[in-house]
GUMI-171857 format. One record per residue (C-alpha): x, y, z; residue in three letters. Coordinates in pm, whole numbers, plus 50000, padded with zeros to 5 digits. Example, Ala and Ser with C-alpha at 12.3 -4.5 7.8 and 13.67 -1.06 7.14 Angstrom:
BEGIN
512304955050780ALA513674989450714SER
***
This chain:
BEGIN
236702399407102UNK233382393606931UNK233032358806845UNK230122353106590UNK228662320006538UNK227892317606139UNK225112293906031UNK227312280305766UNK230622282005905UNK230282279606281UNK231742303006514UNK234502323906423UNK236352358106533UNK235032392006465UNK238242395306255UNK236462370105975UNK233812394305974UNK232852427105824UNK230562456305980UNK228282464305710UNK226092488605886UNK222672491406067UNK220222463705961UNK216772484706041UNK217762515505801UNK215152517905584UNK217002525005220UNK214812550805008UNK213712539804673UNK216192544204384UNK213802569904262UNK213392588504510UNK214362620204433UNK213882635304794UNK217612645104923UNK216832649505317UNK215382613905279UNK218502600605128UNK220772622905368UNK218932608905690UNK219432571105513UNK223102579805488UNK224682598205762UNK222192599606049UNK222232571406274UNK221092564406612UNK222992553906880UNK221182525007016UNK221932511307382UNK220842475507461UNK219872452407136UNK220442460306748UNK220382443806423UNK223832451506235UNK224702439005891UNK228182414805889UNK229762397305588UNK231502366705665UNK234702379305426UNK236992349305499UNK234472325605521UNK231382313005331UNK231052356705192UNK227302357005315UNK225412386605455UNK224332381005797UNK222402404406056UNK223572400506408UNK221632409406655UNK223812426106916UNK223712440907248UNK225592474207240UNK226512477307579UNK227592444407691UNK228652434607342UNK226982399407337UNK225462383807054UNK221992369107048UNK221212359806772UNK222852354706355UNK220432348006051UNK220882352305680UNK220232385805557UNK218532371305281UNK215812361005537UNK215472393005690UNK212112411905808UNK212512445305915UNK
***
């Protein structure tokens, strides 16, 4: 089990938590009107192995966004920030 420590709440189970996707997508602009752009954004996705940034809402906690960076193979987390705070 994934144990994630949020900043506000401390740590807490995976099962507090939900995925909310890949945190170094790159959303298109709402005007874009290019379709492959907006097809890549939404259903191609790597398939990183070693670290990634991933989006998480702390649902039965505090509700923030947070991006967890993860380590896809061994599943270990090193590091949680607000999403608000984020630099791609």
């Amino acid at each position: 089990m994934l144990r994630i420590d949020c900043p506000c709440c401390g740590v807490r189970d995976h099962s507090e938590f939900r995925y909310g996707g890949d945190a170094t997508a790159e959303r298109p602009a709402h005007d874009n009107p290019d379709l492959d752009a907006w097809y890549h954004y939404v259903y191609v996705r790597a398939n990183p192995k070693g670290l990634h940034r991933e989006f998480w809402q702390h649902v039965l906690g505090c509700r923030q966004w947070l991006v967890v960076e993860r380590d896809t193979v061994t599943h270990s987390i090193h590091s949680v920030s607000f999403s608000r705070r984020r630099r791609a």
